[in-house]
Phi, psi and omega in degrees: 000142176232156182240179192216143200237135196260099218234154140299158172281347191258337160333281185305355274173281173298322172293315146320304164299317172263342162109353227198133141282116198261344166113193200253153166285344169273338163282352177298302231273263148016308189125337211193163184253125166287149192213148141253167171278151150329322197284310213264355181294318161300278174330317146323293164314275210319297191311293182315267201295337195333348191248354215264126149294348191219149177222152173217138177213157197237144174238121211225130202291066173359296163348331229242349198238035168359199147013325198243058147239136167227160154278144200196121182257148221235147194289329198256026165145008184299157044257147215245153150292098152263153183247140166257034163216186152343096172307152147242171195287319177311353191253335157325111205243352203183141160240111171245109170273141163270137183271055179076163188303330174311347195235358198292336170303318185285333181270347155257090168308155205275146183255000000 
């Protein structure tokens, strides 16, 4: 199963570079790397992202995040993926980059 982590291009950048995502500052700020299901990935962008022109979103093997993944229920559409540790890059299944939340349906393929 993949899950999806919805990055800025300078995000996407710091992850490439450290091999590892360490999360977003609201994900710092929360506790957990916020995440999505496919089904909930538009609606994430628009609500999150809606103002950013470039998006990058990673699709990421669950499997892989053993334990420091939870289901987790969320007031806006949960239950939500959250991870309580590090993405590592070994866990990347997909790179898309997007032209704004608005193409992310298009821009991603159904899993």
């Amino acid at each position: 199963m993949l899950i999806y982590k919805i990055l800025l291009p300078a995000e996407w950048a710091e992850f490439q570079a450290a091999g590892r995502f360490n999360g977003s500052p609201f994900d710092r700020d929360s506790g957990y790397i916020h995440c999505s299901s496919r089904s909930q990935l538009a609606a994430t962008a628009a609500r999150v992202f809606g103002d950013q022109p470039q998006l990058v979103v990673v699709a990421l093997d669950a499997s892989l995040l053993g334990g420091a993944l939870r289901w987790e229920d969320a007031p806006n559409g949960g239950p939500f993926p959250h991870v309580y540790a590090a993405l590592p890059a070994a866990a990347i299944r997909g790179v898309h980059e997007v032209a704004g939340a608005a193409r992310v349906d298009e821009a991603v393929p159904l899993a």
